[in-house]
C-alpha positions as a printed NumPy array, in Angstrom:
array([[ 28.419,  52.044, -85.166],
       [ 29.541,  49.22 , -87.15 ],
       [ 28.383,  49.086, -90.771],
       [ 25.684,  46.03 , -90.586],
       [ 24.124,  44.618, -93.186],
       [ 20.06 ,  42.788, -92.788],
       [ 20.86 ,  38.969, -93.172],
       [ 16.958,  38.262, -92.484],
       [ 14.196,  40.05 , -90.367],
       [ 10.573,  38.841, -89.178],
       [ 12.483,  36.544, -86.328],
       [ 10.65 ,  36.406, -83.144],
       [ 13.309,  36.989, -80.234],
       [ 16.229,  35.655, -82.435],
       [ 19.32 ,  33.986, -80.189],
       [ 21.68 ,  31.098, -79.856],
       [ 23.415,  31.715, -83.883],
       [ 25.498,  28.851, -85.003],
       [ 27.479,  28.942, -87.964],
       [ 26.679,  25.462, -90.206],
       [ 29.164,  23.82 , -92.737],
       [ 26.648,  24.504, -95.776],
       [ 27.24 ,  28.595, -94.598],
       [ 23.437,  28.288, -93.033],
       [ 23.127,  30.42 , -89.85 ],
       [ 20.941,  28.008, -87.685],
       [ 19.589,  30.128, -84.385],
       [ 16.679,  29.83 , -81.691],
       [ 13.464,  32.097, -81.805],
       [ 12.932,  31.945, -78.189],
       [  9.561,  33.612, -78.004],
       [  7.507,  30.794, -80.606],
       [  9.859,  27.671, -79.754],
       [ 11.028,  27.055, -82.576],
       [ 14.551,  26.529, -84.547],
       [ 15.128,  28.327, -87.592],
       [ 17.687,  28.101, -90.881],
       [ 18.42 ,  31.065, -92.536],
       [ 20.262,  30.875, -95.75 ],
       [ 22.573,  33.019, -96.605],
       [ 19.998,  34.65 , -99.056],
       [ 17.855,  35.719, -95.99 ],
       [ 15.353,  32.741, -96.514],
       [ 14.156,  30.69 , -93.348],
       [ 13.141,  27.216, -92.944],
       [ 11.799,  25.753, -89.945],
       [ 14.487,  23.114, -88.248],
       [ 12.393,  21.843, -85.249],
       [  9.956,  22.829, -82.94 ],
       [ 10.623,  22.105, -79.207],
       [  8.387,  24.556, -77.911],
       [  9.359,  25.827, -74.157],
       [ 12.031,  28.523, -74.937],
       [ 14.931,  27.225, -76.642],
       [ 18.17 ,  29.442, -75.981],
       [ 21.528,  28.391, -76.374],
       [ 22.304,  26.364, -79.226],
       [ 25.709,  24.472, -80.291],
       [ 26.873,  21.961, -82.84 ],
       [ 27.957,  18.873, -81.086],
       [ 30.401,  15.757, -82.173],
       [ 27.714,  13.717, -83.956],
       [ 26.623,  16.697, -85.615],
       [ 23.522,  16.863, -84.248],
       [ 22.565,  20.614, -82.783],
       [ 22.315,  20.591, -78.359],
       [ 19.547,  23.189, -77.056],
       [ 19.46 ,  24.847, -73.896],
       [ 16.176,  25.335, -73.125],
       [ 15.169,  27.692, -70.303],
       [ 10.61 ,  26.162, -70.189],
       [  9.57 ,  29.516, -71.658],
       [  9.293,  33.37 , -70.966],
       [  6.313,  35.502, -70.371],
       [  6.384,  38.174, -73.073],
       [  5.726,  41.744, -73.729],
       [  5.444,  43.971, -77.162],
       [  5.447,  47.322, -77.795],
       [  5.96 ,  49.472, -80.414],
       [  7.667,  46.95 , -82.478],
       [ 10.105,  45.799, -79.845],
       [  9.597,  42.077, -78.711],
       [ 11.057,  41.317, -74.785],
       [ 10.889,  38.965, -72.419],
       [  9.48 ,  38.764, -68.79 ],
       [  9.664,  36.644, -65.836],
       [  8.877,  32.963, -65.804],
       [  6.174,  31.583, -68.256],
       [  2.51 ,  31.096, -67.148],
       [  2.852,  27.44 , -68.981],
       [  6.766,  27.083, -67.944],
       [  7.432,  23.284, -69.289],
       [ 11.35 ,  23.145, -67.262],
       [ 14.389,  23.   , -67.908],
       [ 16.127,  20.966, -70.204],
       [ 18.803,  19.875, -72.177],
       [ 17.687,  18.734, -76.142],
       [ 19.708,  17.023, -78.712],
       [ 17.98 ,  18.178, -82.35 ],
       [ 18.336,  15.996, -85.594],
       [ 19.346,  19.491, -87.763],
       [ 18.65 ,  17.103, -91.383],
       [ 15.075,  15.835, -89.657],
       [ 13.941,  18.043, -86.983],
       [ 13.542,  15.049, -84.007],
       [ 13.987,  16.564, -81.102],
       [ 15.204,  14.077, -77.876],
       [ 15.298,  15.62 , -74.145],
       [ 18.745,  14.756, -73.026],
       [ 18.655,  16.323, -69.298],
       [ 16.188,  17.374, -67.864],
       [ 15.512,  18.676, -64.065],
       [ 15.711,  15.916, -61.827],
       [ 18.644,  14.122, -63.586],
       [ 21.7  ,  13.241, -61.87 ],
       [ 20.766,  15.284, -58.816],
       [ 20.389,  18.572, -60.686],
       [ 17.969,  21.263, -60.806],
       [ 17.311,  22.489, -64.153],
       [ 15.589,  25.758, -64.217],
       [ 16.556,  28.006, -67.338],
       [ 19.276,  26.47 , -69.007],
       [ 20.957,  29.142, -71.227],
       [ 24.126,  28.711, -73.107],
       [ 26.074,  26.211, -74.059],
       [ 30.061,  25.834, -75.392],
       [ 31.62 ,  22.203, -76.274],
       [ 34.889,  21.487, -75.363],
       [ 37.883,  19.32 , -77.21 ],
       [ 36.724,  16.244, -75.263],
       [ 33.304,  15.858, -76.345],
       [ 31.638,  17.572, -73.825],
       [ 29.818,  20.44 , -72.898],
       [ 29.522,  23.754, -70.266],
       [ 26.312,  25.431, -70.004],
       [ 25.099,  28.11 , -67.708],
       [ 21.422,  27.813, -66.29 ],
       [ 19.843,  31.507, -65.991],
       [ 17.348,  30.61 , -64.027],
       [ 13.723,  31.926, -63.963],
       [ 12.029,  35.087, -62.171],
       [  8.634,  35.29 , -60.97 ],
       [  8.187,  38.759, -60.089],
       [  4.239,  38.362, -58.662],
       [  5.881,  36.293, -56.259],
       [  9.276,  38.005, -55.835],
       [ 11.1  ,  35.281, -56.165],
       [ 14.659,  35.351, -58.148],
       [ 16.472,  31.466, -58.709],
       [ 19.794,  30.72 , -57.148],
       [ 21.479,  28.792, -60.273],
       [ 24.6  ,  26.975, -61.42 ],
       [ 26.759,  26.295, -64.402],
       [ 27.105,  22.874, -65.214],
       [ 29.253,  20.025, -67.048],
       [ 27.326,  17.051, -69.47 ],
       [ 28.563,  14.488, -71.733],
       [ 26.571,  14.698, -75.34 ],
       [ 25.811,  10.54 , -74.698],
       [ 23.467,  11.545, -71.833],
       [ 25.875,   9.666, -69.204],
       [ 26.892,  12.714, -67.026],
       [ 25.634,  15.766, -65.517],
       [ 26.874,  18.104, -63.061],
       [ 26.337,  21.102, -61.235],
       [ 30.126,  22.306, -60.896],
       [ 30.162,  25.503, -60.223],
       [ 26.934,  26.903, -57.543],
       [ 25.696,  29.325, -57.036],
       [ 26.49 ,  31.766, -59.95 ],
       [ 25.029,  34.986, -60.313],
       [ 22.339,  34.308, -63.107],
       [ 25.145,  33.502, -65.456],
       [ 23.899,  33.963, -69.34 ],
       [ 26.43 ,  33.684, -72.045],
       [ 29.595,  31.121, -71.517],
       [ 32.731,  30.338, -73.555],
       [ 36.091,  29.07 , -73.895],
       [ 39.454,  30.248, -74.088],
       [ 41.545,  29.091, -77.243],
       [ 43.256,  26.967, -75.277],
       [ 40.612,  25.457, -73.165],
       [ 42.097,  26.54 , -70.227],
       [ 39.53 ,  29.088, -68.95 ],
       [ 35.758,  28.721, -68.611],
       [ 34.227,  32.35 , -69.273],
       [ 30.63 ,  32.906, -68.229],
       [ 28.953,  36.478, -68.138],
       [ 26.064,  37.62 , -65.161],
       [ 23.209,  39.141, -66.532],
       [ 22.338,  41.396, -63.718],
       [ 25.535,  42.058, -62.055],
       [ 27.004,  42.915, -65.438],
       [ 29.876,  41.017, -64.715],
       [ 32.322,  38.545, -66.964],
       [ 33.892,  35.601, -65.12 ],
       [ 36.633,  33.655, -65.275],
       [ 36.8  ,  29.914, -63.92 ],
       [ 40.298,  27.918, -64.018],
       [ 39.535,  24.587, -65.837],
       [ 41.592,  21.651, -64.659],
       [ 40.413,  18.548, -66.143],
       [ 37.04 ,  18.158, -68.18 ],
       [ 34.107,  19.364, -66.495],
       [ 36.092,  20.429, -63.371],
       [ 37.291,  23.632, -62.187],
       [ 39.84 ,  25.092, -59.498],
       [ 37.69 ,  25.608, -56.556],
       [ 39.976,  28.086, -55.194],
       [ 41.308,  30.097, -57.768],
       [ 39.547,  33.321, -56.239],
       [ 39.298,  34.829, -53.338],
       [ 35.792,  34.037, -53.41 ],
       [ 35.268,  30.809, -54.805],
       [ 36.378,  29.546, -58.514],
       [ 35.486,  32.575, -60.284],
       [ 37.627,  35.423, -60.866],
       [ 35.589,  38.654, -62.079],
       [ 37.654,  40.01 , -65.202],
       [ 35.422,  42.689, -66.393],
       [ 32.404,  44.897, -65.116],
       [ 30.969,  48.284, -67.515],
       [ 29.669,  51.129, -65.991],
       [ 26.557,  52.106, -67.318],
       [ 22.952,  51.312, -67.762],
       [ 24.478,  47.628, -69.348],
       [ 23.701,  44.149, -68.946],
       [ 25.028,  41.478, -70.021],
       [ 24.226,  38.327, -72.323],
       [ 25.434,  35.566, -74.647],
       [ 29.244,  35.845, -75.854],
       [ 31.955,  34.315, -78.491],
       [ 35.619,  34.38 , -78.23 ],
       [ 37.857,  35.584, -80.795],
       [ 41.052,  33.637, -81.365],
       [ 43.612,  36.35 , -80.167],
       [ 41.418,  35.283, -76.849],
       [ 39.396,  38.169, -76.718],
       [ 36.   ,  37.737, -75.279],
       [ 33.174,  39.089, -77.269],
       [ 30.003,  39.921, -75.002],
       [ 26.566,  41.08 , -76.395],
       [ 25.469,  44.192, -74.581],
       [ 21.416,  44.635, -73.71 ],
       [ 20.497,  48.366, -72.447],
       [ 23.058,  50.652, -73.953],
       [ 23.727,  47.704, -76.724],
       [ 26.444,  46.266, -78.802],
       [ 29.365,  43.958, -77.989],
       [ 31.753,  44.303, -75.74 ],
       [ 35.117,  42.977, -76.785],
       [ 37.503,  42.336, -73.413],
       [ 40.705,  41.176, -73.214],
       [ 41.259,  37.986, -71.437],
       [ 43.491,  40.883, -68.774],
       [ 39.917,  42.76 , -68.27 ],
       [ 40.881,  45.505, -70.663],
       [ 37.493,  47.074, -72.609],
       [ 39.192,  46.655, -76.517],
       [ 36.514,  48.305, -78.215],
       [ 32.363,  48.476, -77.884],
       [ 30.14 ,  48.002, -81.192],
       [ 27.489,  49.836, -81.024],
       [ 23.852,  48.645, -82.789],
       [ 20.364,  50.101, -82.705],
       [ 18.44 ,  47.39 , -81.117],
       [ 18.137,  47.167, -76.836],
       [ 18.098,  43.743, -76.569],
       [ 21.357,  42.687, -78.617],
       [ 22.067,  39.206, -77.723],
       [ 24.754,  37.02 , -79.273],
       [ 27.744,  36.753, -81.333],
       [ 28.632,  33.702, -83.788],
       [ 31.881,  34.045, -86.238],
       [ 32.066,  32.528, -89.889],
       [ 33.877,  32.826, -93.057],
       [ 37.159,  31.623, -94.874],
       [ 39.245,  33.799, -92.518],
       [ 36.65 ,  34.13 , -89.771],
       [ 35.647,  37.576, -89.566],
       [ 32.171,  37.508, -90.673],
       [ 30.319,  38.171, -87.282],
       [ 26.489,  37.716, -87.25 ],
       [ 24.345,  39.16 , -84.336],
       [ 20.82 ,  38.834, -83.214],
       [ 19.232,  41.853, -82.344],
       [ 16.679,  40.142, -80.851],
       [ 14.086,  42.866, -79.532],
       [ 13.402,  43.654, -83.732],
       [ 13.766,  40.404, -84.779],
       [ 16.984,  40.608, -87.126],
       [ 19.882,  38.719, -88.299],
       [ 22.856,  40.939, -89.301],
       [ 26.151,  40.929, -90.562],
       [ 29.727,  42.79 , -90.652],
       [ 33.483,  42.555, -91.227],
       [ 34.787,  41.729, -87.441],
       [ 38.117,  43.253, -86.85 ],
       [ 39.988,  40.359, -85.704],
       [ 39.374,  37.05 , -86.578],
       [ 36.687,  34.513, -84.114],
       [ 37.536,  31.307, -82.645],
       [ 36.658,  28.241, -84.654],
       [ 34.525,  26.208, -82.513],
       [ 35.054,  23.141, -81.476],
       [ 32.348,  21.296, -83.726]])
């Protein structure tokens, strides 16, 4: 195991970390609806409140912060570790949310309905050099009435002019990235414990055919008792995927080669975000205890796009 140390504890289902110019971590607590600062003393502020279940969370061109928000989880607690459940019993949808990070105004972007577009559990979200942005909808799971969504990942513009479903259906996709040089959309399956690969071709579109199957390519699958989440990309082009079950990251080459697994303590470990001068401060959310930590990261993470 890595040698962690606690950034900040007391979160309520921590996710979606994104490193801020001031050196703030800004992340989601999923289970309260709310957007948190942390400083890198360990102190939190409150951002914004959107309520629902805010998820994925990215810096955008205007520098305003976009939220994925999957309507909200059912929840369960025991002995000190937080997780969620199937769909909420006051699910508010879907949706896409630009956040004001300086005054906490929150503005619904997308929401289901728009553009022809079901939005059921938006999830995460990765901006690309031309303004726009992928994001994978996880959909929702209802397990009194045995129902499991069919979902997507889609294409937006941050103005609010564009949304599309480009790639359907997709295996309850969670975590999604992109390669250094934009030329490879990766998006991990929860369930199936599976990272894909899509062939990008021009913004927001894909090569329909690049697998036997459809546009994805599967590049990597764990044995295990494994599932996966949210992910970062290093810049050698290694993909970075947090691990739930038997937990860590998984670091994968972009040929489907396992590079290493990080172990950590905590179940439900659930994202990645890099920072630092040289990059190679990695913070993680181990979300089932609530914590923010940090280490020294091997090799150096991708600068984001924003």
């Amino acid at each position: 195991m890595a040698d962690f140390e606690l950034v900040t504890d007391g979160l309520r289902f921590p996710e979606g970390p994104v490193m801020m110019p001031d050196g703030s971590i800004v992340l989601v607590e999923i289970e309260p609806g709310r957007i948190t600062r942390v400083q890198p003393d360990g102190s939190k502020e409150t951002v914004a409140e959107p309520g629902g279940g805010p998820n994925g969370l990215a810096l955008g061109p205007d520098g305003m912060l976009y939220c994925c928000n999957n309507g909200g989880f059912d929840w369960h607690e025991n002995n000190g570790m937080l997780a969620p459940g199937g769909i909420a019993s006051n699910y508010s949808g879907g949706r896409i949310e630009r956040i004001d990070p300086a005054t906490g105004a929150v503005e619904v972007l997308y929401k289901s309905g728009d553009f022809g577009c079901v939005l059921r559990g938006p999830n995460d979200i990765v901006f690309d050099a031309h303004g726009g942005f992928w994001f994978t909808d996880h959909g929702k799971m209802d397990h009194k009435k045995r129902i499991h969504d069919v979902v997507g990942i889609f294409y937006a513009k941050a103005d609010g002019s564009h949304l599309e479903e480009v790639v359907f259906p997709s295996n309850n996709p969670n975590g999604c990235g992109l390669s250094p040089d934009g030329k490879w959309l990766y998006a991990a399956e929860t369930y199936t414990c599976r990272l894909m690969k899509f062939a990008v071709t021009a913004p927001g579109k894909v090569d329909a055919s690049a697998g036997v199957g459809g546009p994805g390519i599967p590049v990597y699958r764990p044995a295990g008792w494994k599932f996966f989440d949210s992910l970062a990309v290093e810049a050698s082009g290694n993909v970075c995927v947090a691990t739930i079950g038997e937990s860590g990251i998984s670091v994968i080459s972009p040929e489907g080669e396992l590079v290493e697994f990080v172990s950590t303590d905590d179940v439900f470990t659930t994202n990645i975000c890099f920072g630092g001068e040289d990059m190679r401060d990695a913070y993680l959310t181990l979300s089932g205890t609530g914590r923010l930590v940090k280490t020294r990261w091997n090799r150096p993470g991708l600068k984001l796009q924003y």
